[in-house]
C-alpha positions in Angstrom: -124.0 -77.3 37.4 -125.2 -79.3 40.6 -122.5 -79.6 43.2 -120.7 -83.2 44.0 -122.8 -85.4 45.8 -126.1 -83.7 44.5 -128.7 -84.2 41.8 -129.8 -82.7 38.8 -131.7 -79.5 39.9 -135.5 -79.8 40.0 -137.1 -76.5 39.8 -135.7 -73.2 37.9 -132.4 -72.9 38.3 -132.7 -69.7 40.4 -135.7 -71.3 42.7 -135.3 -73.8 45.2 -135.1 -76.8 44.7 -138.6 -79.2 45.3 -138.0 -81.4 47.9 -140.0 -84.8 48.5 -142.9 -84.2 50.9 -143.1 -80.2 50.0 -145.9 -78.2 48.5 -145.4 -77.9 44.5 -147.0 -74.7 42.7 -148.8 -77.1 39.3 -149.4 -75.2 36.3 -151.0 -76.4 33.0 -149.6 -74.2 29.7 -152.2 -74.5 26.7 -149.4 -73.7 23.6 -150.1 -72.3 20.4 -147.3 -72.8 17.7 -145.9 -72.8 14.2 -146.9 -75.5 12.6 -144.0 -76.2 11.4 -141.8 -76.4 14.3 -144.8 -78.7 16.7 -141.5 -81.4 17.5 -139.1 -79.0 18.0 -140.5 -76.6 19.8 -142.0 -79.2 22.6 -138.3 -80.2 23.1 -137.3 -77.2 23.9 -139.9 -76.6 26.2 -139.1 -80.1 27.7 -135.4 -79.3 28.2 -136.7 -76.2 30.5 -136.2 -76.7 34.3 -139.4 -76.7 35.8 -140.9 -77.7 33.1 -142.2 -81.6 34.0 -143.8 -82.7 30.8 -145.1 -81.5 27.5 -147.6 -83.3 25.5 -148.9 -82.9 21.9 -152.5 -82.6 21.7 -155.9 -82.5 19.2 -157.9 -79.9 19.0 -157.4 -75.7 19.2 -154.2 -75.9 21.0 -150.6 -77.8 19.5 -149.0 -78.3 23.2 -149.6 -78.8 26.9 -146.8 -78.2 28.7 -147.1 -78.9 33.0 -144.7 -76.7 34.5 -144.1 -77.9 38.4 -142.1 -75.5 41.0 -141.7 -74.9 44.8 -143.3 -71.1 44.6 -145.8 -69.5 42.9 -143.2 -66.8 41.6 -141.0 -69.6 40.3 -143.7 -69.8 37.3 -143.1 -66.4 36.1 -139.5 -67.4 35.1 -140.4 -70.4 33.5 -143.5 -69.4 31.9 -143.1 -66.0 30.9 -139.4 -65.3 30.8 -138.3 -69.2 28.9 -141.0 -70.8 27.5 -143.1 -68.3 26.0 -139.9 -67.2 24.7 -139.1 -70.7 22.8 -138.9 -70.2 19.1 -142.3 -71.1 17.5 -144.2 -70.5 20.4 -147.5 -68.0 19.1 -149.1 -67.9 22.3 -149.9 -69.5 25.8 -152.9 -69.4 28.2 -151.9 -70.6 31.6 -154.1 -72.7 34.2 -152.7 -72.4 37.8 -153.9 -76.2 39.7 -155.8 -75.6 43.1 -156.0 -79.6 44.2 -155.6 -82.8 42.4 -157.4 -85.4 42.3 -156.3 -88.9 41.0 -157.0 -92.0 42.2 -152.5 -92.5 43.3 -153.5 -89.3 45.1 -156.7 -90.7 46.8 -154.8 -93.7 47.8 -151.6 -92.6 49.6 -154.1 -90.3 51.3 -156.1 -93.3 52.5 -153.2 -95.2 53.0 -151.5 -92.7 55.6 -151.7 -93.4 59.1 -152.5 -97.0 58.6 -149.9 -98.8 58.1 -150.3 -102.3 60.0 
């Protein structure tokens, strides 16, 4: 439970915290799952800390979760030790992000510095 003043935590709940302006470790989980249980089990996944977004998807995988947190170690505890532990979860392949590259990327990086 966060402390008086403070928000809801934004990383795992043993890591620290992600703070505006600092590096973030982005990771893109490819989720197999029962059938069954597609709904349920991406709201599960989305209730995880660390965990930013999950999406249903075509094609040879049922889920893409983006897990976002502070240190590369943080994604062992949210990956391996929470979500691939969510009940209908089959199996996960994980994709560590080097860079991004989006056009609200390419613009606040244009836009720094030159402020009028």
């Amino acid at each position: 439970m966060a402390a008086p003043g403070q928000g809801p935590p934004t990383g795992p709940q043993t890591a620290q915290p992600i703070r505006k302006g600092s590096h973030v470790v982005t990771a893109f989980v490819l989720i197999k799952t029962d059938a069954s249980r597609i709904p349920e089990t991406a709201e599960e996944i989305s209730a995880i800390a660390g965990i930013s977004e999950v999406y249903s998807v075509t094609g040879e995988w049922d889920l893409i979760a983006i897990a976002r947190v502070a240190k590369h170690e943080d994604l062992a505890e949210v990956i391996a030790d929470k979500l691939s532990k969510v009940r209908g979860v089959a199996h996960t392949t994980t994709q560590i992000a080097f860079r991004a590259y989006s056009q609200h990327d390419l613009d606040a990086a244009f836009a720094l510095g030159f402020e009028q």
